[in-house]
C-alpha positions in Angstrom: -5.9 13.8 -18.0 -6.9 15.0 -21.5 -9.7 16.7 -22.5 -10.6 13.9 -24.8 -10.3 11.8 -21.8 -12.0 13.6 -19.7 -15.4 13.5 -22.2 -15.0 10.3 -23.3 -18.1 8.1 -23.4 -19.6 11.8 -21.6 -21.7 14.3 -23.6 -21.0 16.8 -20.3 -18.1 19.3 -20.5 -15.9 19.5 -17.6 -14.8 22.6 -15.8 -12.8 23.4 -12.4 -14.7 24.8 -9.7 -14.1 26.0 -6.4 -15.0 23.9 -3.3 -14.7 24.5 0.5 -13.7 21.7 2.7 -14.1 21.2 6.5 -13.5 19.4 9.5 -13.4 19.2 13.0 -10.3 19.0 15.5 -10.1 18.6 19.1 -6.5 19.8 20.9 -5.5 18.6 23.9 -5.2 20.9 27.3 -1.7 21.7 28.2 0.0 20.1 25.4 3.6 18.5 26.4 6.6 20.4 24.3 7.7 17.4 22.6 5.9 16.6 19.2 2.5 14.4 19.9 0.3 11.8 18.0 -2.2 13.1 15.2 -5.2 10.5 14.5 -7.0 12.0 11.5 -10.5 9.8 11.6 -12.5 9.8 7.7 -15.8 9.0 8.6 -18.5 6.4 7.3 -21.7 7.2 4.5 -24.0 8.8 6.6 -22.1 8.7 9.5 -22.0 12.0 12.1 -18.7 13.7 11.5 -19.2 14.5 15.2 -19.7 10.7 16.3 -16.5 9.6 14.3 -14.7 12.6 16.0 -15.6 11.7 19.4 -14.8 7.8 18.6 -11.3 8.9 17.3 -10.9 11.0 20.7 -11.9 7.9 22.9 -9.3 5.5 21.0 -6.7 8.0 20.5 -3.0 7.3 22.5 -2.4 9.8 24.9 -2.1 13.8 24.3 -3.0 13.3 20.5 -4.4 15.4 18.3 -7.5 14.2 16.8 -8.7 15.4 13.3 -12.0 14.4 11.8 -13.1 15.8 8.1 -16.3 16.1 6.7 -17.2 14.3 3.9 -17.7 17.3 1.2 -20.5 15.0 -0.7 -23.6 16.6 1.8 -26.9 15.6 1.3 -30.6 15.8 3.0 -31.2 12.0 4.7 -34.5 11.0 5.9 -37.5 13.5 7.3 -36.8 13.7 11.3 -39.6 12.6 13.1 -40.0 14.8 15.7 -39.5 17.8 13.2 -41.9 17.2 10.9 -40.2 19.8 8.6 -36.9 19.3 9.2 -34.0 17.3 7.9 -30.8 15.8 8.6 -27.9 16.3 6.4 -25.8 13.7 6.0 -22.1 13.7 4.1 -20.9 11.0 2.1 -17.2 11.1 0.1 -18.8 10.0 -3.2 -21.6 11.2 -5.1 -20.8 11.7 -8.6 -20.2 8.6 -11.7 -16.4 10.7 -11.8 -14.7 8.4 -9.0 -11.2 10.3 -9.7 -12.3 13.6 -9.1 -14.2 12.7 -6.0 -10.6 10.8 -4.7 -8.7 13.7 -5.3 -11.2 15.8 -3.9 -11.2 14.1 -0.5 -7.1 13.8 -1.0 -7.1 17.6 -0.9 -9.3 17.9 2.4 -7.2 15.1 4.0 -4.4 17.2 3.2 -5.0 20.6 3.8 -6.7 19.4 7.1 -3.0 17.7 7.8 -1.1 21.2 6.9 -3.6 23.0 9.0 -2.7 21.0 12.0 1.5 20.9 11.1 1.2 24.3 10.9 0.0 25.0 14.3 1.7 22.3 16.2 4.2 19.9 16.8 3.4 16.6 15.3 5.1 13.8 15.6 5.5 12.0 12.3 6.2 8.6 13.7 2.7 8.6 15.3 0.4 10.4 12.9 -2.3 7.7 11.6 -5.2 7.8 10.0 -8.3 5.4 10.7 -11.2 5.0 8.9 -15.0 3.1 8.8 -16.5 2.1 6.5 -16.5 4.2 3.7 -13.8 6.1 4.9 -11.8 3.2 5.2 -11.4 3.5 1.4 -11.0 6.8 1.2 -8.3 6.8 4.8 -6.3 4.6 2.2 -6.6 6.1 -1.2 -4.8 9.0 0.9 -2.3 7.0 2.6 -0.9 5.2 -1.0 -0.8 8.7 -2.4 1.4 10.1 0.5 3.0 7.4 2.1 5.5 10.2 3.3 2.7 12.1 5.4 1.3 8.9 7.6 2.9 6.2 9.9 -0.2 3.9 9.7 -3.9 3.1 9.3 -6.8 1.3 11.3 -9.2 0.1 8.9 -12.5 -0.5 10.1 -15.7 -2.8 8.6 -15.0 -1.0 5.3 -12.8 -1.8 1.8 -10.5 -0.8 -0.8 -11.6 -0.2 -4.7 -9.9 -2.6 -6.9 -8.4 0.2 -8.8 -6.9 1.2 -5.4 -5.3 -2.3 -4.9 -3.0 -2.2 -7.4 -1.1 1.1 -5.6 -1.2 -1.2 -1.8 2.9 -1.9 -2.6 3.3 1.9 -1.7 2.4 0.4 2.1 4.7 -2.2 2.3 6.2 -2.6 5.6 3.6 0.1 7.0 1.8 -0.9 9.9 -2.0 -1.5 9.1 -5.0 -2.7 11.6 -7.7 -4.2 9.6 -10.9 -4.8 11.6 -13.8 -7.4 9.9 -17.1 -7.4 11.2 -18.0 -11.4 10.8 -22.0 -10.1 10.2 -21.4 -7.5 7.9 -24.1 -7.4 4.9 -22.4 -4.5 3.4 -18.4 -5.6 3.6 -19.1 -9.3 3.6 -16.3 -12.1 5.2 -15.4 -13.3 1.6 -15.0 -9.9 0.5 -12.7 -8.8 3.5 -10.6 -11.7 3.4 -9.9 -11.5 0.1 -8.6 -8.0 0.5 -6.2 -9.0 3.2 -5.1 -11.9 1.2 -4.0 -9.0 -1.0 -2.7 -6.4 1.8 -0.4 -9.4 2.9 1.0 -10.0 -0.8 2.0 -5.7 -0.9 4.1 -6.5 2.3 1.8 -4.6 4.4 2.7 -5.1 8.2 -0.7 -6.2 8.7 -2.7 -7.2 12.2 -6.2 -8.6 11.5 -9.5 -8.5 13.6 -12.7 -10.5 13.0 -15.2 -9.8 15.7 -19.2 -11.6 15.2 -20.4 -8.2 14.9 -22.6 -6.4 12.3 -21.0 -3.2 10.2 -21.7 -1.1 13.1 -18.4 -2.4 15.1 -17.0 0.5 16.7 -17.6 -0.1 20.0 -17.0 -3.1 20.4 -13.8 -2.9 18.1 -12.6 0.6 20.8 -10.5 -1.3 23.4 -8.7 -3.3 20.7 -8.1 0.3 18.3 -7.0 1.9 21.3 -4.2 -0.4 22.3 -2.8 -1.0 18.7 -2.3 2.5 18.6 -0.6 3.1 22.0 1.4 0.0 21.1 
């Protein structure tokens, strides 16, 4: 991108800074010697890195690695009760009007998470995936068309993909995908959802479907059908 292009429309100049990234892992006791699954889990707005991590562990096939990032976009949510001075922080992927530098922000964290955990142990590529809610749905699969070479598959969960996005879904094709709908969902409505499968199926996406009559919080009730699509 140009400098021009860059400040376009934008009376702000634009420099590179640097940025830490982090996430969370959990390793398996007594690892077997043969390569094993990796589930890297991209939380929702707001959501607890934490809760996504231990969702991602409960789902997860057998002896897999499970990888959860942080959404780099942290921020103070609301006052907690009980502490009258203190606050939450919360992490979001997205914060700024610049939606390509925030995707290639969280690209770079997905990454360098996935080198971290390659680097340390035997992962087998055939069963690395990625899974996402909600937000992080968008952001599991901004990653995924970028490096189709890095990732098997993807579970999407209650979340969507930014039309931009759509037009790079042929880099998928043949690519196993679970997309899960919640039928109640005032933030990723029915119409909206089935419109974006519609599309997945054009791009040749090996694509299974769930609609459940839940609201956007399905993750439990979604668990038993995540877990065995990904043993399967």
């Amino acid at each position: 991108m140009t400098a021009d292009e860059l400040h376009a429309g934008d009376d702000r100049i634009a420099v590179p800074i640097r940025a830490t990234g982090y996430f969370r892992i959990h390793v398996p006791e007594d690892l077997p010697d043969e390569p094993v699954p990796l589930l890297l889990a991209t939380h929702g707005y707001r959501q607890p890195p934490r809760r996504m991590l231990a969702y991602a562990e409960s789902v997860a096939p057998e002896n897999a690695i499970v990888v959860a990032p942080e959404g780099p976009s942290a921020f103070y949510g609301p006052r907690v009760r009980e502490r009258a001075l203190g606050r939450r922080i919360d992490y979001g992927w997205l914060a700024d009007p610049r939606r390509p530098d925030s995707e290639a922000r969280n690209r770079d964290l997905i990454g360098q998470a996935l080198d971290f955990v390659t680097e340390r142990h035997a992962v087998d590529p055939a069963r690395t995936f990625l899974m996402g809610f909600s937000q992080g749905v968008g952001v599991a699969v901004d990653y995924f068309v970028h490096n189709p070479e890095r990732i098997a598959g993807l579970v999407g969960l209650a979340g969507g993909v930014p039309q931009h996005g759509r037009e790079r879904l042929g880099a998928l094709a043949g690519r196993p995908v679970f997309w899960v709908t919640a039928l109640q969902d005032a933030d990723y409505t029915v119409a909206y959802e089935r419109k974006l499968v519609g599309q997945m199926h054009e791009a040749g996406i090996a694509l299974d479907t769930l609609e459940l009559d839940e609201g956007h919080d399905l993750l439990e009730p979604a668990a038993g059908a995540v877990r065995n699509w990904l043993q399967r």
